[in-house]
C-alpha positions as CSV (number, residue, x, y, z in Angstrom):
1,X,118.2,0.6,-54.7
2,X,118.1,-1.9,-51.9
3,X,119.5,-5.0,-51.8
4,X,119.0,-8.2,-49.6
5,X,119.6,-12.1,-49.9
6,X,117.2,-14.6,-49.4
7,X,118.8,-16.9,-47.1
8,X,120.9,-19.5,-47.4
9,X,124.9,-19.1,-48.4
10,X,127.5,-21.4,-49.2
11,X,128.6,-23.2,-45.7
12,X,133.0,-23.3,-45.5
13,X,134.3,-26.3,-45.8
14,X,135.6,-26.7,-42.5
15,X,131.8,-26.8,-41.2
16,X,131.0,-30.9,-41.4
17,X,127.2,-30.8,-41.3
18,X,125.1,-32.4,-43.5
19,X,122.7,-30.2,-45.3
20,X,120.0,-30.6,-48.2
21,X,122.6,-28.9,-50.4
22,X,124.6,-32.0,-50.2
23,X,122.6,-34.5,-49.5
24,X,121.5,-36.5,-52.1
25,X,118.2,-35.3,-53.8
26,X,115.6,-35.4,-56.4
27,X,113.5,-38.8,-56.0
28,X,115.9,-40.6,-54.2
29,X,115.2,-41.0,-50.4
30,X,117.1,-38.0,-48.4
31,X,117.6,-38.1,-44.6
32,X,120.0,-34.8,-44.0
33,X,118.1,-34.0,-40.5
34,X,119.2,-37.8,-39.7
35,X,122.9,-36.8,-38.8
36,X,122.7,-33.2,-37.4
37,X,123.2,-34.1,-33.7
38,X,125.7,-36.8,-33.6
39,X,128.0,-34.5,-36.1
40,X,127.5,-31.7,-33.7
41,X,128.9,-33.8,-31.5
42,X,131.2,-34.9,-33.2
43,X,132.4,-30.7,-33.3
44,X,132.9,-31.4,-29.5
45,X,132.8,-28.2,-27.2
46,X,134.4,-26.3,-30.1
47,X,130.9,-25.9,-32.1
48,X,129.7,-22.8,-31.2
49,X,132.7,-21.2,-31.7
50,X,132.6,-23.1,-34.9
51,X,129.7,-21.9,-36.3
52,X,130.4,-18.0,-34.8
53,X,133.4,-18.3,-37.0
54,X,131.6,-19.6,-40.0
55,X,128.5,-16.9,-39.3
56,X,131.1,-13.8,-39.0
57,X,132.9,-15.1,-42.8
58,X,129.4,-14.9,-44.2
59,X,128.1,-11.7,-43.1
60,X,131.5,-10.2,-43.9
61,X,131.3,-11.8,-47.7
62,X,127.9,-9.8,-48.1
63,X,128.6,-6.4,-46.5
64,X,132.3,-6.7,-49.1
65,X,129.5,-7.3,-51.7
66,X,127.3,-4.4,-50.4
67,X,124.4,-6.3,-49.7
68,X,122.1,-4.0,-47.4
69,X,120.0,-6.6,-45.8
70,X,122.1,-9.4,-44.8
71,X,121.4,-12.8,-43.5
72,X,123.6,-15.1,-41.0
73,X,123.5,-17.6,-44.2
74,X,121.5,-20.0,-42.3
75,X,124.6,-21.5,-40.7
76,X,123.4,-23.3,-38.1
77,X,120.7,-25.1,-39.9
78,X,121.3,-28.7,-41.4
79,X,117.7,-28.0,-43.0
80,X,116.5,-24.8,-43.1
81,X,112.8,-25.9,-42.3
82,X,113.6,-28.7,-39.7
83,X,116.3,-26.5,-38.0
84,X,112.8,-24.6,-36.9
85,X,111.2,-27.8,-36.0
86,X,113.7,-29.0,-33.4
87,X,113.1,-26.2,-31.4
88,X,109.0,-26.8,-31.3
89,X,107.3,-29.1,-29.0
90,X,105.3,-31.9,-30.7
91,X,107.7,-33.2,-32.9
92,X,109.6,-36.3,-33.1
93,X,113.2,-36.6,-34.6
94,X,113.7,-39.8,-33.3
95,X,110.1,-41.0,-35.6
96,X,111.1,-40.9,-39.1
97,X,108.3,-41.0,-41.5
98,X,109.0,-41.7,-45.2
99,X,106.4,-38.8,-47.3
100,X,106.2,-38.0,-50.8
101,X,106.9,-33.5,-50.2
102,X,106.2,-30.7,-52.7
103,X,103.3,-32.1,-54.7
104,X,104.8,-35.3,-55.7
105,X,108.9,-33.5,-56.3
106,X,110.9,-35.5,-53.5
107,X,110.7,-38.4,-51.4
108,X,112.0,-38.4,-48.2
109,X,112.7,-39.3,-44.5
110,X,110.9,-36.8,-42.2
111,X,111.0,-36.0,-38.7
112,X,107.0,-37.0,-37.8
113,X,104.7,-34.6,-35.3
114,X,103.0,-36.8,-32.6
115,X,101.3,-33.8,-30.8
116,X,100.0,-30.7,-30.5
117,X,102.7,-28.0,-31.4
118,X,103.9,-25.2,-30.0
119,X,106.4,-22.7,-29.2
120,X,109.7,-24.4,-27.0
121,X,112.3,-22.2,-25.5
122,X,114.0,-19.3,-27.8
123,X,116.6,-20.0,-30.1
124,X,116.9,-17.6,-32.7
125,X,117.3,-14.0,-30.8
126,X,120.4,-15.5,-29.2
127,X,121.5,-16.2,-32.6
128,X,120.2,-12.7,-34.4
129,X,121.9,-10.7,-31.3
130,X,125.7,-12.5,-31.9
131,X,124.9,-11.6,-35.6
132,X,124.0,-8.3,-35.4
133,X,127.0,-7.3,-33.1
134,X,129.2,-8.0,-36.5
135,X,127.5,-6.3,-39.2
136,X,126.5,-2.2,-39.2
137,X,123.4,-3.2,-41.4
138,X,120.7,-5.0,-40.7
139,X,120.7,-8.6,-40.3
140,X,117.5,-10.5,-41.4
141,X,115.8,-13.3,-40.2
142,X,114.3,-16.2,-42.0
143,X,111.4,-18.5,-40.7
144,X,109.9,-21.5,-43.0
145,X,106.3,-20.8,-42.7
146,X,103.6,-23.0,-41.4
147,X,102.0,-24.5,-45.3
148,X,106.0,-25.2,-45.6
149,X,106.6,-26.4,-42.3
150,X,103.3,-28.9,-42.9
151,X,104.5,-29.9,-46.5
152,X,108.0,-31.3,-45.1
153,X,107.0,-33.1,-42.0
154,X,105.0,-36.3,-41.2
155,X,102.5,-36.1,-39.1
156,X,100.1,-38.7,-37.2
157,X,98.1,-36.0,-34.8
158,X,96.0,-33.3,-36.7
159,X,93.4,-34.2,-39.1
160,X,94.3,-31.4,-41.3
161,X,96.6,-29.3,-42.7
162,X,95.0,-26.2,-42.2
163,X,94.7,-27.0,-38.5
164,X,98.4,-28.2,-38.0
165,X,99.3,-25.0,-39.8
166,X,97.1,-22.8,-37.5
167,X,99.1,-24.0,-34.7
168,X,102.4,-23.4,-36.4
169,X,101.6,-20.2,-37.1
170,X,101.0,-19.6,-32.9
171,X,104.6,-20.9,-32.2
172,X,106.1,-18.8,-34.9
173,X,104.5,-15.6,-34.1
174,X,105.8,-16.6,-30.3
175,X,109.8,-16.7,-31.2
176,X,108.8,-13.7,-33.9
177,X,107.3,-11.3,-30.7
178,X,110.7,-12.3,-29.2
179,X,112.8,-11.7,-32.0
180,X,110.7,-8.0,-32.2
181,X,111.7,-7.4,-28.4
182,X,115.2,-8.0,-29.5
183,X,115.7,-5.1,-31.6
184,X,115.0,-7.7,-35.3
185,X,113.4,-5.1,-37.8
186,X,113.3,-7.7,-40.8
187,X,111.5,-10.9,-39.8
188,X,110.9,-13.1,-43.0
189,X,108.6,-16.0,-43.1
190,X,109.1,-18.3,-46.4
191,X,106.2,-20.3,-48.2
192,X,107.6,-21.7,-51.2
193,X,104.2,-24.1,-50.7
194,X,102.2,-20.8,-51.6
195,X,103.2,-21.1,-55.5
196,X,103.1,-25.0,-55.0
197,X,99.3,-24.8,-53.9
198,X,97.9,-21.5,-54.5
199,X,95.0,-22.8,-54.0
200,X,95.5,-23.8,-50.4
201,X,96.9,-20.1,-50.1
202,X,94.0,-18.7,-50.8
203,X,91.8,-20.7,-48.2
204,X,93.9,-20.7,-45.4
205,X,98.0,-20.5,-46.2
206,X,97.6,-16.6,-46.2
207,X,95.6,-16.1,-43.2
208,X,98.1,-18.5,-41.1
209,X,100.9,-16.2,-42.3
210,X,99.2,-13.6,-41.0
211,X,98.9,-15.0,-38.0
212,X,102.9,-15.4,-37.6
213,X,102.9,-11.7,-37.5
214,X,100.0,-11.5,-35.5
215,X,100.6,-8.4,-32.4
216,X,103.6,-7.4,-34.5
217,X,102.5,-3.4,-34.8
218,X,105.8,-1.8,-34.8
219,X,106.5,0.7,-37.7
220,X,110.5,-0.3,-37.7
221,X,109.5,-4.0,-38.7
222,X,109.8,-5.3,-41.9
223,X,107.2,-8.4,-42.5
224,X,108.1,-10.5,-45.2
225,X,107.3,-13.4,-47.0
226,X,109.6,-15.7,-49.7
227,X,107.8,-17.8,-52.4
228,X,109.9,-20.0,-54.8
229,X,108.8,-21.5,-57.3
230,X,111.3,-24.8,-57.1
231,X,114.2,-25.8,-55.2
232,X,116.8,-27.8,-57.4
233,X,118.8,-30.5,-56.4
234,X,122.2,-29.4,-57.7
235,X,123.9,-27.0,-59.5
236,X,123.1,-26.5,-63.1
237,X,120.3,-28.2,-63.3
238,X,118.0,-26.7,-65.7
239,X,115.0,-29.0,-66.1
240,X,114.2,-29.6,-62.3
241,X,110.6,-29.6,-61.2
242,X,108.8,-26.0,-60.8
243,X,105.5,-24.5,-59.6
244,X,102.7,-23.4,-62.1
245,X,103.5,-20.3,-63.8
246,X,100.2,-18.7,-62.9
247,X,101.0,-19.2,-59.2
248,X,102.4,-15.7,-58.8
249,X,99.8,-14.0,-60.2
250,X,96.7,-16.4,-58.5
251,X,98.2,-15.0,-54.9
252,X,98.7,-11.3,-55.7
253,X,95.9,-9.5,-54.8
254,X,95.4,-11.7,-51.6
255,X,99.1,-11.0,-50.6
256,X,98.8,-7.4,-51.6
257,X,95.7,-7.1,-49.4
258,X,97.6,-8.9,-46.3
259,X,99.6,-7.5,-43.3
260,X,102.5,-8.3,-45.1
261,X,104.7,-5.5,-46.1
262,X,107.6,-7.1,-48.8
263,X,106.9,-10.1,-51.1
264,X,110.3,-12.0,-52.5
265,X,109.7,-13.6,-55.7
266,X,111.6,-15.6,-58.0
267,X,112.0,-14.7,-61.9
268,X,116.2,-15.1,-62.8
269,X,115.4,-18.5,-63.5
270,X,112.1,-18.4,-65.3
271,X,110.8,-14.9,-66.6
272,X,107.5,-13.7,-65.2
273,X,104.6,-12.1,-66.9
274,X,105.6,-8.9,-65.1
275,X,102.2,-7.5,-65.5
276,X,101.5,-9.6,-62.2
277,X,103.2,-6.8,-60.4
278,X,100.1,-4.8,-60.7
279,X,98.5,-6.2,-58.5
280,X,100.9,-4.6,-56.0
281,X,99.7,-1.4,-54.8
282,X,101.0,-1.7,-51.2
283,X,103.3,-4.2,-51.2
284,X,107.2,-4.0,-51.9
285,X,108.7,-7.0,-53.9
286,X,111.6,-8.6,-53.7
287,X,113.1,-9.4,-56.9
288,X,114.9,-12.3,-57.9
289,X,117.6,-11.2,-60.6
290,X,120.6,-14.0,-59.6
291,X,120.1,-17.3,-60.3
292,X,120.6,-19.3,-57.2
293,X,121.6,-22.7,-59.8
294,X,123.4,-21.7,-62.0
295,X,127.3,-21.2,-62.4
296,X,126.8,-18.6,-65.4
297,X,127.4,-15.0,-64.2
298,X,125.1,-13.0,-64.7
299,X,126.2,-9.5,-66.3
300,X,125.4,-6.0,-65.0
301,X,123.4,-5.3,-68.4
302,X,121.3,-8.4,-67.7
303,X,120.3,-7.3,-64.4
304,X,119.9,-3.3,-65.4
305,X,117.5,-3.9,-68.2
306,X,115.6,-6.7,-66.3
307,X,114.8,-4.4,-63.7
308,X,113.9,-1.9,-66.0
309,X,111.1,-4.2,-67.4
310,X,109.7,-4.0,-63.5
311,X,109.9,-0.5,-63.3
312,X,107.1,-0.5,-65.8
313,X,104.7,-1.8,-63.4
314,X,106.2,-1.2,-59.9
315,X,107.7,1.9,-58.2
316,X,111.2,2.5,-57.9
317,X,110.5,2.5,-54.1
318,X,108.2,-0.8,-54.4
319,X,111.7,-2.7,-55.5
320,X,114.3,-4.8,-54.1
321,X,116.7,-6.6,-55.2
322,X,117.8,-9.8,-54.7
323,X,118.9,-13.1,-55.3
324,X,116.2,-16.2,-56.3
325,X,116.4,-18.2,-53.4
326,X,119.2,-19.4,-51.4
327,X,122.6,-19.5,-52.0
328,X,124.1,-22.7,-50.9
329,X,124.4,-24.6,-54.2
330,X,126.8,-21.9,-55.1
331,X,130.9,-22.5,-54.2
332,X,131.5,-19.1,-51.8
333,X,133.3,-17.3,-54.5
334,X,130.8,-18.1,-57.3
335,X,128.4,-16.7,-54.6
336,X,130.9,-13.4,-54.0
337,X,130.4,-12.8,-57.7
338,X,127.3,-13.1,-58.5
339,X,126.1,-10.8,-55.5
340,X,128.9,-8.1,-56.8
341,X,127.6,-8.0,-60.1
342,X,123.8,-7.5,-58.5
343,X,124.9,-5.0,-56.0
344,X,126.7,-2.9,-58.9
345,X,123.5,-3.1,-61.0
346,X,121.2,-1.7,-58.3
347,X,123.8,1.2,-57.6
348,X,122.6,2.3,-61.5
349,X,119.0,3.2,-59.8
350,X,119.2,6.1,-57.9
C-alpha cells in the first residue's frame, strides 16, 4: 500500500528560521513571517546551500523510512501559507495587520493584501527540480489553497472572500501549469478552512480549488487536496481547538464529485465515523494513521487494524497512507520512528 507525508518535517537545527512550529502560539499574538528575511540574511550567501543541505537530509530520512511519495519537508518556508504569499503580487509584508484566523483559534500579525493578486515570477519548479534530482520517488508538492490562503491574511482590497479566493485560485493554478511543465506528477493544494467552514466549501471553497487545477488534463498528475481538522500549538497538546466532527462528512459527496483525484484526511488524532468514506466512489483518500502531536509511538497493530476498519468502506486501491498533518512539531528522530512504524504497517497490505 502507498505511502506519502503530508508536508511539513522537522527543520535541523542548524537552520535558524523562525517558523509557526516555534513560534509562540495559541491566543497569544504570533509574528513568525516578521523575521524571515533579515534571518535569511543573516545566513549570508551560504543560504541556498543551506537549505539544499537541510532539503537533501529530509528527503533522505523518508526514502530510509520507505515513504513513497515524499515531500522536500517544506524547508524553505518560515510559514507554510505565507511562504506562497511572498511570491504573489498584491500583498504587503511590510503592512502587518493584526486578525483573529481559524474561526476565532489564533490571533495574529498578518501580512495584509492591498491589491488585486496574482501570479509573480516562479518559485517552486526551481525548488521541485533540485528536489527531485535526490530522490528516485516522487517528490510532492504542497500549495495552501485559496479559502486557507484568505483565512490567514489581512486584507483591505476585495469585498469578499469568495472573490479574493477566486483570484487566488488564478495565481495558483499559474505556478501549478508550471510545475506540470516541469515533470511534478503530485501537486497538492491544502484547505484545512474546508473542515473549518464547510459551509463556505460548499458555496464556493470547492469550486476555487477546482480552479487551481484548472487546464491540468494530464493522466500522470496526481490532484490533491489536504483538510485538517486543527493545527496544535505544541507537542502533546491534547485539548487544542478542532473543526466540527461532521465537517468530513458535510464535504464528501461535493469533493468526491470534483476534479480532484486524492483527498488527505485526518483521523490518528480523533477517530472518524468511517462510514463517511462512502461517499467516495472516485476519489482516493489519504489516511491519517500517525499523530502529527504526539510523542507516543504508535504500534504496527494500531495502524494494521485501523486500516482494516477503512477497508470496510474503501478499496484497497482507494487507500493511502499517511501521516495527520505535518511533521514539524516532531524532534527528527521522533519523526524517523513514527514514519517506520507506518511504513512497516502498510507493507502488511499487499
Amino acid at each position: 500500500m502507498l505511502t506519502t507525508v503530508i508536508g511539513a518535517f522537522p527543520k535541523p537545527d542548524y537552520l535558524k528560521i523562525t517558523d509557526w512550529f516555534n513560534a509562540k502560539g495559541g491566543t497569544d499574538t504570533a509574528t513568525p513571517t516578521k523575521f524571515y528575511e533579515d534571518e535569511i540574511k543573516k545566513m549570508g550567501v551560504d543560504a541556498e546551500a543551506i537549505f539544499d543541505k537541510a532539503a537533501k537530509e529530509v528527503i533522505k530520512d523518508q526514502l530510509d523510512c520507505g515513504i513513497d511519495i515524499i515531500t522536500d519537508g517544506e524547508i524553505k518556508r518560515e510559514n507554510y501559507i505565507h511562504y506562497h504569499c511572498r511570491h504573489l503580487n498584491g500583498v504587503d509584508f511590510n503592512t502587518l495587520t493584526e486578525k483573529v484566523a481559524r474561526t476565532g483559534n489564533y490571533k495574529c500579525w498578518l501580512p495584509t493584501i492591498t491589491n488585486k493578486i496574482s501570479a509573480a515570477d516562479p518559485f517552486l519548479v526551481d525548488e521541485w527540480k533540485s528536489n527531485q534530482s535526490l530522490s528516485n520517488k516522487p517528490v510532492k508538492v504542497t500549495i495552501p489553497g485559496p479559502m486557507t490562503i484568505t483565512d490567514t491574511i489581512a486584507n483591505t482590497h476585495y469585498t469578499s472572500d469568495e472573490e479574493m479566493g477566486y483570484d487566488l485560485a488564478i495565481a495558483i493554478n499559474v505556478e501549478i501549469k508550471r510545475l506540470v511543465d516541469a515533470g511534478c506528477e503530485y501537486i497538492q493544494v491544502d484547505e484545512p478552512l474546508f473542515a473549518r467552514k464547510p459551509d463556505n466549501a460548499l458555496a464556493f471553497g470547492i469550486k476555487n480549488l477546482e480552479k487551481c487545477f484548472e487546464g491540468i488534463n494530464q493522466n500522470n498528475v496526481e490532484k490533491i487536496t489536504h483538510i485538517c481538522c486543527g493545527y496544535p500549538d505544541k507537542i502533546d497538546a491534547v485539548n487544542y481547538p478542532k473543526a466540527p466532527l461532521d465537517s468530513y462528512k458535510k464535504i464528501a459527496k461535493a469533493l468526491d464529485s470534483s476534479k480532484i483525484d486524492s483527498v488527505s484526511l485526518e483521523d490518528a488524532h480523533r477517530y472518524n465515523d468511517l462510514s463517511l468514506l462512502k461517499n467516495y466512489k472516485n476519489t482516493k483518500i489519504i489516511f491519517g494513521v500517525i499523530k502529527i502531536a504526539s510523542s507516543k509511538i504508535e504500534t504496527v497493530e494500531e495502524i494494521e487494524n485501523r486500516m482494516k476498519e477503512t477497508l470496510k468502506f474503501i478499496s484497497k486501491e482507494q487507500l493511502i497512507v499517511a501521516p495527520d498533518c505535518g511533521l514539524g512539531h516532531l524532534s527528527r528522530e521522533l519523526a524517523i520512528k513514527k514514519l517506520k512504524i507506518m511504513s512497516l504497517a502498510a507493507k502488511k497490505f499487499k
